[in-house]
FIKOL-965367 format. One record per residue (C-alpha): residue number from 0; residue in three letters; x, y, z. Coordinates in steps of 0.02 Angstrom, whole numbers, always signed. Layout:
N
   num   residuo     east    north       up
   NUM       Ala        X        Y        Z
...
//
This chain:
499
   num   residuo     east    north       up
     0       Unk    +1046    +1645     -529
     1       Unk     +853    +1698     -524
     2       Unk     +707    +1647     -653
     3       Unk     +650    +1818     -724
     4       Unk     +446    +1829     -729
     5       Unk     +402    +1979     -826
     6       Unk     +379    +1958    -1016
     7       Unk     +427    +2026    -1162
     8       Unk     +303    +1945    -1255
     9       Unk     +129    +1988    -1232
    10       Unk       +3    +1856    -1176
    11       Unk     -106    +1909    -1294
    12       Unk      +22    +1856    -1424
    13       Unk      +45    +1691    -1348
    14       Unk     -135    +1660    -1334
    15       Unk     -147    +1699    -1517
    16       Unk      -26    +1603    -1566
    17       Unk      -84    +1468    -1470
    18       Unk     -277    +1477    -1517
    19       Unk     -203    +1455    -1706
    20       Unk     -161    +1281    -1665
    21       Unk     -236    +1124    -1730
    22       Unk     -285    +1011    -1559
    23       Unk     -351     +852    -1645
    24       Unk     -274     +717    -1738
    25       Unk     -255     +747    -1928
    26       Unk     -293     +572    -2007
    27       Unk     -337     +566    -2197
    28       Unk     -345     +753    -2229
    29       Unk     -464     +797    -2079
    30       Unk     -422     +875    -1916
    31       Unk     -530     +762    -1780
    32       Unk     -528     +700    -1597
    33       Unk     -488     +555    -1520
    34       Unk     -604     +423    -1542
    35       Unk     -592     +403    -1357
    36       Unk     -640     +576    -1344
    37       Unk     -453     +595    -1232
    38       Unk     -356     +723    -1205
    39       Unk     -188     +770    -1130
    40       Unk     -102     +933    -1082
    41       Unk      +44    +1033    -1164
    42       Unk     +159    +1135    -1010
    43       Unk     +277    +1267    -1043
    44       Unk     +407    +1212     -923
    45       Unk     +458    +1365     -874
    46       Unk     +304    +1369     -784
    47       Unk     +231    +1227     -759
    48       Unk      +60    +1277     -815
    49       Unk      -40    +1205     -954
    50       Unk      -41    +1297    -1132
    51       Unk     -146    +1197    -1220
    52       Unk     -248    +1025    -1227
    53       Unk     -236     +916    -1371
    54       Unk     -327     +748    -1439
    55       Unk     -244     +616    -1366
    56       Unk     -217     +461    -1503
    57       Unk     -264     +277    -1465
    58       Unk     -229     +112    -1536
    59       Unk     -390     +147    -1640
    60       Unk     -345     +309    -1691
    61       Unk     -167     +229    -1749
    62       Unk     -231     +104    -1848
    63       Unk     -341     +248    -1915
    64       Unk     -181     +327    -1967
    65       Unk     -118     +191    -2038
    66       Unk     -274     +144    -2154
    67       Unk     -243     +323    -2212
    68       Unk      -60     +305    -2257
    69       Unk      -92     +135    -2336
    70       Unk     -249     +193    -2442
    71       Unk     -154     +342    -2524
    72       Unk      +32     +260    -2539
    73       Unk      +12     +187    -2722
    74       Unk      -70     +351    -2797
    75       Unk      +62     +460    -2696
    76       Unk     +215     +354    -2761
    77       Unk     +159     +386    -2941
    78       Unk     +167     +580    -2890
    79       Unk     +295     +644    -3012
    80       Unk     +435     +681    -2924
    81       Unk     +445     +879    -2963
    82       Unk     +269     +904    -2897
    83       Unk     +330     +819    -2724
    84       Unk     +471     +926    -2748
    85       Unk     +370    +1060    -2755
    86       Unk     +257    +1053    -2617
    87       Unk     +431    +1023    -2490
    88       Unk     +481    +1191    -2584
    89       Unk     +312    +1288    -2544
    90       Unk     +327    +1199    -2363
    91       Unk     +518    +1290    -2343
    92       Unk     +427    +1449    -2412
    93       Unk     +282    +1448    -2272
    94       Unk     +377    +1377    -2147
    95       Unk     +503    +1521    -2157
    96       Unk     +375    +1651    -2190
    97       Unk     +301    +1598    -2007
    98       Unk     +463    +1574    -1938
    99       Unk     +407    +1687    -1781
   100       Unk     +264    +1601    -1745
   101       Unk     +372    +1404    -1765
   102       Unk     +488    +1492    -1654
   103       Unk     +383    +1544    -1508
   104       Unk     +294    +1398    -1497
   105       Unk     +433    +1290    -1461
   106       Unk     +490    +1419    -1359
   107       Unk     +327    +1391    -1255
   108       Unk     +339    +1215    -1267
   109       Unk     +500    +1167    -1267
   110       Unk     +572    +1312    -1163
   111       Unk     +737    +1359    -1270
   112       Unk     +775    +1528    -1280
   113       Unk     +673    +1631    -1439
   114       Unk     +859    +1658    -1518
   115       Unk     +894    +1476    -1505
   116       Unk     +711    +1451    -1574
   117       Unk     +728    +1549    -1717
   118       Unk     +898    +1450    -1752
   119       Unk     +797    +1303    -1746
   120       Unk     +664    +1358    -1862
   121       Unk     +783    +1413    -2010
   122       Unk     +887    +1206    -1984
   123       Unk     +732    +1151    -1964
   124       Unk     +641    +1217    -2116
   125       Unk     +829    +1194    -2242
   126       Unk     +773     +984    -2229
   127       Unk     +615    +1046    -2311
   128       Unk     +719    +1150    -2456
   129       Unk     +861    +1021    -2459
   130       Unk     +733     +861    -2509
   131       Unk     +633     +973    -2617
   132       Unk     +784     +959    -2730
   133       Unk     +841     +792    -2684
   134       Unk     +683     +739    -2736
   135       Unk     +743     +728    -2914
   136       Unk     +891     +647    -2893
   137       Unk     +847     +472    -2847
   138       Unk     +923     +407    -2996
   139       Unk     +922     +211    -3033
   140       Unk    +1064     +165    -3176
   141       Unk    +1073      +55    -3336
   142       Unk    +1230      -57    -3388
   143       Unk    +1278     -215    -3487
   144       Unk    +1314     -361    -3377
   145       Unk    +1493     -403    -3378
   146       Unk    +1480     -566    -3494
   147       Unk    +1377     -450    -3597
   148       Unk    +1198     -558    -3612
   149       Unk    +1078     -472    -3501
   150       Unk    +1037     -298    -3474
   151       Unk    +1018     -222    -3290
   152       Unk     +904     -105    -3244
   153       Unk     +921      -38    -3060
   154       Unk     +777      +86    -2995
   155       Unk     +751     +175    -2847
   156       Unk     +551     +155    -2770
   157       Unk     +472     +199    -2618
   158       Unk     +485      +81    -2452
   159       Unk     +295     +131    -2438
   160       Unk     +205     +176    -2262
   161       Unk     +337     +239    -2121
   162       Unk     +292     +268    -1956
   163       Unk     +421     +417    -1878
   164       Unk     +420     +446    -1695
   165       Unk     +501     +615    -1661
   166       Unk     +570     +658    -1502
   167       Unk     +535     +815    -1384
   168       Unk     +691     +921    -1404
   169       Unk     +688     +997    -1580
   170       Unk     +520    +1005    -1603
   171       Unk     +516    +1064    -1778
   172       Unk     +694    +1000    -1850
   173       Unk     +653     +821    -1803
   174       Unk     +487     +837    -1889
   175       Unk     +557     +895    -2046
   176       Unk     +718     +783    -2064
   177       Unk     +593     +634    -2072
   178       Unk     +444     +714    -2164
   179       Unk     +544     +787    -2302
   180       Unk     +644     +634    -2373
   181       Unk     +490     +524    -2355
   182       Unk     +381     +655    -2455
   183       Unk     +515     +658    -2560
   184       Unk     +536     +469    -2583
   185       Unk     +365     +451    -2621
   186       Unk     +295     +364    -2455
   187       Unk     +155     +414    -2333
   188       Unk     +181     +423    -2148
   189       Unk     +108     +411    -1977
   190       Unk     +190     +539    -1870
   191       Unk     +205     +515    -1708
   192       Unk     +249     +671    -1593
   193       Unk     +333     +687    -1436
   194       Unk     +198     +699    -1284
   195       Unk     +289     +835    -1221
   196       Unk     +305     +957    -1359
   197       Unk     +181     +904    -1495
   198       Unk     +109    +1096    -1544
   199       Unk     +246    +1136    -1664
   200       Unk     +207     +957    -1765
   201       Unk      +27    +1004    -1745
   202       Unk      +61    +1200    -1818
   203       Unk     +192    +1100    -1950
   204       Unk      +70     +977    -2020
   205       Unk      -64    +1124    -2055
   206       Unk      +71    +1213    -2153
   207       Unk     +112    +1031    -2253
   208       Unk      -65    +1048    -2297
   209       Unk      -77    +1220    -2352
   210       Unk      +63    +1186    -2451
   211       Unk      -32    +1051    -2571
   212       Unk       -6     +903    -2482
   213       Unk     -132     +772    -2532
   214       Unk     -258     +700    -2372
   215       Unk     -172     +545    -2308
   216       Unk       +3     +554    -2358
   217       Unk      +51     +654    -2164
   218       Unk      -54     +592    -2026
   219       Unk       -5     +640    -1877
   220       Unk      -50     +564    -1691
   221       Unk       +7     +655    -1530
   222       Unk      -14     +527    -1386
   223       Unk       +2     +503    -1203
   224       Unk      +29     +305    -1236
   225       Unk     +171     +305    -1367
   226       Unk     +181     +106    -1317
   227       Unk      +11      +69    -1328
   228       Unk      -34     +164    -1500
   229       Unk     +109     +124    -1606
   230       Unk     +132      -60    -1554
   231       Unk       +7     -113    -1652
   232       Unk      +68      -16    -1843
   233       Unk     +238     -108    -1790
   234       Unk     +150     -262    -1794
   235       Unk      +47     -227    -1957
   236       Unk     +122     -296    -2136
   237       Unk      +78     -136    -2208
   238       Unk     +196      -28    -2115
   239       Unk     +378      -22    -2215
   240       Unk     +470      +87    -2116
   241       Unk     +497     +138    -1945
   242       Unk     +621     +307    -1903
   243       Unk     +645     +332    -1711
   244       Unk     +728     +479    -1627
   245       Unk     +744     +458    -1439
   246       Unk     +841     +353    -1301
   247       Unk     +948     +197    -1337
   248       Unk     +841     +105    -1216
   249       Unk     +671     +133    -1329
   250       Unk     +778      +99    -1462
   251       Unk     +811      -73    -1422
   252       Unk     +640      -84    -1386
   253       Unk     +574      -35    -1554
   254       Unk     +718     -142    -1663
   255       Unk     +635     -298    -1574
   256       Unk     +477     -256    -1618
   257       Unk     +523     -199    -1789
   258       Unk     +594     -377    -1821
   259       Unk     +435     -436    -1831
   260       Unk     +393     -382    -1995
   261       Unk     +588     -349    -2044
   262       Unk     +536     -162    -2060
   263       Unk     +665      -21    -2129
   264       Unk     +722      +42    -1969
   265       Unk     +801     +194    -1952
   266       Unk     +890     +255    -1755
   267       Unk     +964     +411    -1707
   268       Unk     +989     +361    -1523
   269       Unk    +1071     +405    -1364
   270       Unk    +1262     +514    -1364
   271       Unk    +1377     +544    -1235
   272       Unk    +1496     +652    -1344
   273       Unk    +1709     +683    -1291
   274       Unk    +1745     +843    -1322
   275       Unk    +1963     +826    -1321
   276       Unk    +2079     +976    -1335
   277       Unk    +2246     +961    -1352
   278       Unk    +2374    +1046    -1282
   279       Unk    +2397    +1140    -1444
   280       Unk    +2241    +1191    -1454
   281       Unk    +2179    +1379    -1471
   282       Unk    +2103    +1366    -1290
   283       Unk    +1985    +1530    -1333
   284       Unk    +1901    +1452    -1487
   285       Unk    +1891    +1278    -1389
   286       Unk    +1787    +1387    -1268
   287       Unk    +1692    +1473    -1403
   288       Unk    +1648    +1288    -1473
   289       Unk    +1605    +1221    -1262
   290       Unk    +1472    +1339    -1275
   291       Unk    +1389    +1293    -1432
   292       Unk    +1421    +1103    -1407
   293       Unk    +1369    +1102    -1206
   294       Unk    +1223    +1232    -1194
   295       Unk    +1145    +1241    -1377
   296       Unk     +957    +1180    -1322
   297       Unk    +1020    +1190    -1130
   298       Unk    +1113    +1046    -1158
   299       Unk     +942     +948    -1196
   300       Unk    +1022     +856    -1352
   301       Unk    +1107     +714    -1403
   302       Unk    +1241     +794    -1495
   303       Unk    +1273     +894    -1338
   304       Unk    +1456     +858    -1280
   305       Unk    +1440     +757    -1128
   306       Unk    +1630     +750    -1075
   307       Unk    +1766     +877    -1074
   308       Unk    +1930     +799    -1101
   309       Unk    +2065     +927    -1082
   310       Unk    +2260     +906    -1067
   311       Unk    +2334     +927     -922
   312       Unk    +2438    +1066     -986
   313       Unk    +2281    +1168    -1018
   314       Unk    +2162    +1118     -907
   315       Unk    +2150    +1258     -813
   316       Unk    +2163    +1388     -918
   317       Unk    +2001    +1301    -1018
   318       Unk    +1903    +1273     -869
   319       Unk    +1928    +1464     -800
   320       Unk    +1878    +1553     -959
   321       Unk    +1732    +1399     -980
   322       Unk    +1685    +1443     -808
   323       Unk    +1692    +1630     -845
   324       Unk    +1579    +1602     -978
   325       Unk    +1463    +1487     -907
   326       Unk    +1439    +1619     -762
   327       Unk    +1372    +1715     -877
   328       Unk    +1231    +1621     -930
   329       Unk    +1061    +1710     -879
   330       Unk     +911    +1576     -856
   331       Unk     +744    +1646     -905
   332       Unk     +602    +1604     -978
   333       Unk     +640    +1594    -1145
   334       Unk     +534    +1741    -1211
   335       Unk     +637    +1870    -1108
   336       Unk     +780    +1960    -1205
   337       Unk     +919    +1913    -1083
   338       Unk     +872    +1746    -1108
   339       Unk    +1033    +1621    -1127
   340       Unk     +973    +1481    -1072
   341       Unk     +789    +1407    -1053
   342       Unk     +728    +1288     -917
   343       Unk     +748    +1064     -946
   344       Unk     +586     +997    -1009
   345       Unk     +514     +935     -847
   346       Unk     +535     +898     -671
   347       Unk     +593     +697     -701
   348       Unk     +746     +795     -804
   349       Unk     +819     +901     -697
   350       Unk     +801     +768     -552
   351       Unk     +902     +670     -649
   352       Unk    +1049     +796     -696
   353       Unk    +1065     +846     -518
   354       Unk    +1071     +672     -485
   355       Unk    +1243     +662     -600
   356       Unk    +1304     +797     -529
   357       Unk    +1259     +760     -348
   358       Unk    +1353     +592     -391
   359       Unk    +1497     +688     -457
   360       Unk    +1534     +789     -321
   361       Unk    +1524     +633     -191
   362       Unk    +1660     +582     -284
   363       Unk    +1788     +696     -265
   364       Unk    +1738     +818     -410
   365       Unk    +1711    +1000     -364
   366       Unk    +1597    +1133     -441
   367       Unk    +1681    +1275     -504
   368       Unk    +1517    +1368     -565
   369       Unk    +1344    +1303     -531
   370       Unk    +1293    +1144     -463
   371       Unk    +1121    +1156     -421
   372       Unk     +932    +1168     -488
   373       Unk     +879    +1357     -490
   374       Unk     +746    +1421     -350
   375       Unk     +583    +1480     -408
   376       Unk     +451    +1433     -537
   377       Unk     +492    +1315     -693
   378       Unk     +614    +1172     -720
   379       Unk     +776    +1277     -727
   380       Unk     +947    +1199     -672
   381       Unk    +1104    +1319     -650
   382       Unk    +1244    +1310     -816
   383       Unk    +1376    +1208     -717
   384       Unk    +1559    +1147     -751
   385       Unk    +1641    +1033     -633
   386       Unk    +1826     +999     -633
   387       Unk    +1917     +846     -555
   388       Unk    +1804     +714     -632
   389       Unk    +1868     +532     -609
   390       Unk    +1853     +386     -716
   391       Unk    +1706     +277     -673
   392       Unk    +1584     +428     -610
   393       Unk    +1407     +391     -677
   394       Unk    +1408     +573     -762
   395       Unk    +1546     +516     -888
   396       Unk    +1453     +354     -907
   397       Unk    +1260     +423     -941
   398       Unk    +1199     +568    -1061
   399       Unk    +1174     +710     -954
   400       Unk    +1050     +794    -1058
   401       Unk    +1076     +956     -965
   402       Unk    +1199    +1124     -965
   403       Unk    +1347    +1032     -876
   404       Unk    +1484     +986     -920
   405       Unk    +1608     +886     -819
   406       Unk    +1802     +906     -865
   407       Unk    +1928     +740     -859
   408       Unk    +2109     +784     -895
   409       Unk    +2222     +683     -994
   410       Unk    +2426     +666    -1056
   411       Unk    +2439     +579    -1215
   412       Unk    +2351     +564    -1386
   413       Unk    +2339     +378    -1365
   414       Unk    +2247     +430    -1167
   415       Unk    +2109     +546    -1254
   416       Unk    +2078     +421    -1358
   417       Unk    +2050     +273    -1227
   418       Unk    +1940     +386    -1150
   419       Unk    +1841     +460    -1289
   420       Unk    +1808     +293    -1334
   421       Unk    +1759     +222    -1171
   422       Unk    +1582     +222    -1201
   423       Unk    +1456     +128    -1265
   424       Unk    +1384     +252    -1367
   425       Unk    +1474     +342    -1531
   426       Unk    +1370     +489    -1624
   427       Unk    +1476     +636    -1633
   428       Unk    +1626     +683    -1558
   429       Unk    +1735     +881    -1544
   430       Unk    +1887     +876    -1566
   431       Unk    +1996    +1047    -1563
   432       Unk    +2187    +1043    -1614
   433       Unk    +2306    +1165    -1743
   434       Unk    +2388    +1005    -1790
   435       Unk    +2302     +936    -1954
   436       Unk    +2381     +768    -1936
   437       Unk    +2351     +750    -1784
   438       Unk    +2148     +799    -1825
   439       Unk    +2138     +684    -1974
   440       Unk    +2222     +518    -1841
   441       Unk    +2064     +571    -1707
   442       Unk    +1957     +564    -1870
   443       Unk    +2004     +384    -1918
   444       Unk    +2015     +322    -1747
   445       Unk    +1871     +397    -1647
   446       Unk    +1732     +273    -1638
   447       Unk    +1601     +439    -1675
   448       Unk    +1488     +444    -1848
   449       Unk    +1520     +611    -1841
   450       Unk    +1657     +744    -1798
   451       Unk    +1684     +929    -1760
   452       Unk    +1870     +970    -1790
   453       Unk    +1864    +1124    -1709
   454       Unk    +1695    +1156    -1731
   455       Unk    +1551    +1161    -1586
   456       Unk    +1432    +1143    -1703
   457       Unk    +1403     +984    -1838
   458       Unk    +1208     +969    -1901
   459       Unk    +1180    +1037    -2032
   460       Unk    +1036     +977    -2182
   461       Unk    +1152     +921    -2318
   462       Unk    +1264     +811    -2210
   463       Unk    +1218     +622    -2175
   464       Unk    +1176     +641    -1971
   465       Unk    +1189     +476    -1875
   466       Unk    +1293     +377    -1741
   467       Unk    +1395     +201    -1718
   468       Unk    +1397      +74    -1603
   469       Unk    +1241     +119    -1488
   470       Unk    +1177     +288    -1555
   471       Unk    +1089     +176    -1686
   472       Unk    +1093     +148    -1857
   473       Unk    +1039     +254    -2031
   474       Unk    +1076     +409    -2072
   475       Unk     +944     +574    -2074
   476       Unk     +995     +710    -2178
   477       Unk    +1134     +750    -2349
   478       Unk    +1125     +631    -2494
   479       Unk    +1109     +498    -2378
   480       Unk     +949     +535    -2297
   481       Unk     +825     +509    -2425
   482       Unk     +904     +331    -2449
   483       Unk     +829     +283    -2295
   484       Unk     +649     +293    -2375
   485       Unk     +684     +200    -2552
   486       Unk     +720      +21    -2573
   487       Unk     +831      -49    -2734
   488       Unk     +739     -139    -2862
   489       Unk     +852     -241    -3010
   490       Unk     +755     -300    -3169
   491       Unk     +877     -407    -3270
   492       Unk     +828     -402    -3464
   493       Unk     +854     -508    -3595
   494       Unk     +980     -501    -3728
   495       Unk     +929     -391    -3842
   496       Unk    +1023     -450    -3986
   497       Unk    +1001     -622    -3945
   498       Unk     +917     -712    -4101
//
């Protein structure tokens, strides 16, 4: 497979785009730089060359942030909760109306296809719709106490400042699945980008502004030292509320820290998702979903199934018309039209998933399409499917976080299950069968906090997102997710009819 140079997308377009950009920090209302005067630089990693240079945030510029978010939290909570409403509406209206411009900047940053992008842009902006009419609905209740002397009033408030650290591979959708319920809830944030792709949080906040939101309730802080500027708003009493996206390891990390102050922690975490069909399976839609669930964002994301566990009885019938498909993945940059799948992030990346796969095939597997990094400019890896994966193989073990997908056979229900299970992590498993009992069994004993029953495919803005086990904790997303951002107050009153 080659990396395809010429673009369909003019670099004047690009450059555009890119010029319309905020590069500071936006504390309190106000775009600025660094107070170290720092910067860092943005690469499209299907090049390797630099697209832009942006502010780079220090521990100053953090607690900046934070001053910001803490200074405008009481006058924001008391925001009626239609106006807030309102402004996550507009938000969904710009959003959308710039959806080409969201979309090729992430395909510039990011490197996902401009199809994929654009797929990305309409999830991504539905949070922002979603919470603008959730934010209504945060509804407290009033009863009689069962002996009948004291009246309870339960009411929903705002946890207050929230730090969210996004992560680099949906660089708008992340954004806006923490933004939005907080907005909605009533509490200010610090937002902390991902280093890597931080122009589409830059480009979102702008729009967050033009759509009426007041100075200080969204700063935002792109950073080369994540560690180093967010440690200390972990450690400060008036942070409430800390939502992480990223790798089990930094999640661990930031719970310890979090303890501290006994902050609201939300964790969407690390996956390494099963993806089982059964022997009854249609094998052509199990395909179908492969693709979605193993290449959607080149594989770059946690919800990307990370094992193929196939019965015997099909196994190779699924992993010729996988392999077919696969095959027929074009990488290119992902501005080109035949585009199908973009380069990984960075070098480090697809080190690593050549690493698995390297691994793999030293241990008996073989490569029936792929199995190597593509030659050229760019961080592009070849789509790859290897069959005759053992137990105990570090690629069945780690999240690959790349388009490959390794395939493990199995003979009974009680087998896929074992195996499914065998990991330490449990956000979202596929699962494709025609029997229905046999689906709803998988349901109740799959150790997953979410499942596609013959689906490729399971985010979507109204449905609580969120793992088990060590994919974290919370949920982001569907009535659920603006939970995560209110805390339950209880004001017992008196008897009213007491003399």
């Amino acid at each position: 497979m080659s990396v395809t140079t010429q673009s369909t997308v003019t670099a004047e377009r690009e450059s555009e785009l890119l010029a319309s950009v905020p590069t500071g920090l936006l504390i309190n209302g106000e775009w600025r730089p660094a107070a170290s005067g720092k910067t860092f630089d943005v690469e499209d990693p299907s090049t390797g060359k630099v697209l832009l240079s942006i502010a780079d945030a220090g521990a100053e510029d953090g607690m900046a942030a934070l001053d910001a978010a803490a200074a405008a939290q009481d006058s924001w909570a008391k925001v009626p909760p239609r106006e807030r409403g309102e402004i996550l509406r507009r938000a969904f209206e710009l959003v959308t109306e710039r959806a080409e411009d969201f979309a090729l900047l992430m395909t510039l940053e990011m490197g996902k296809p401009l199809a994929e992008a654009r797929g990305e842009v309409a999830y991504g902006a539905e949070f922002l719709r979603w919470f603008s009419e959730e934010a209504v609905r945060a509804f407290g209740r009033y009863s009689v106490s069962p002996e009948g002397k004291t009246r309870l009033l339960v009411q929903k408030k705002p946890v207050g400042p929230s730090l969210l650290i996004t992560p680099w591979n949906f660089p708008l959708a992340m954004a806006t699945r923490k933004v939005a319920p907080a907005v909605a809830a009533g509490c200010t944030m610090v937002l902390k980008s991902a280093n890597l792709t931080p122009l589409t949080s830059q480009l979102f906040a702008a729009v967050m502004q033009e759509a009426g939101l007041p100075a200080g309730v969204l700063n935002v802080i792109p950073t080369s030292t994540a560690g180093a500027t967010t440690g200390p708003l972990i450690k400060d009493a008036r942070l409430r509320k800390l939502s992480f996206t990223g790798s089990t390891e930094v999640g661990r990390r930031l719970l310890t820290d979090a303890s501290e102050n006994v902050l609201r922690t939300s964790m969407e975490l690390g996956g390494n998702a099963p993806f089982v069909v059964f022997e009854d399976a249609d094998v052509d839609a199990a395909v179908a979903g492969a693709m979605i669930a193993k290449l959607r964002n080149m594989g770059e994301a946690c919800t990307a199934a990370n094992r193929f566990i196939v019965h015997e009885s099909v196994a190779d019938e699924f992993a010729e018309k996988f392999a077919a498909k696969m095959a027929d993945m074009t990488t290119a940059r992902g501005t080109e039209p035949e585009s199908k799948v973009g380069p990984l992030i960075d070098a480090k990346s697809r080190d690593k998933v050549h690493e698995l796969v390297s691994d793999a095939l030293a241990s008996g597997a073989t490569a029936v399409v792929g199995g190597a990094p593509v030659d050229g400019p760019g961080y592009f890896y070849q789509p790859t499917i290897l069959k005759g994966v053992t137990e105990g193989t570090r690629i069945l073990s780690e999240e690959i976080f790349g388009p490959v997908a390794p395939i493990i056979t199995f003979d009974t229900e009680d087998e896929a299950i074992r195996l499914a299970n065998n990991t330490e992590y449990g956000l979202v498993a596929y699962v494709f069968t025609r029997d229905l009992n046999r689906g709803i069994r998988m349901g109740e004993r799959l150790e997953t906090g979410m499942l596609g029953l013959n689906a490729g495919v399971v985010s979507n803005a109204a449905a609580p997102f969120g793992g088990v086990k060590q994919s974290g904790l919370g949920r982001e997303g569907g009535l659920e997710g603006i939970e995560e951002y209110l805390y339950t107050q209880y004001i017992g009153i008196a008897d009213p009819y007491a003399g």
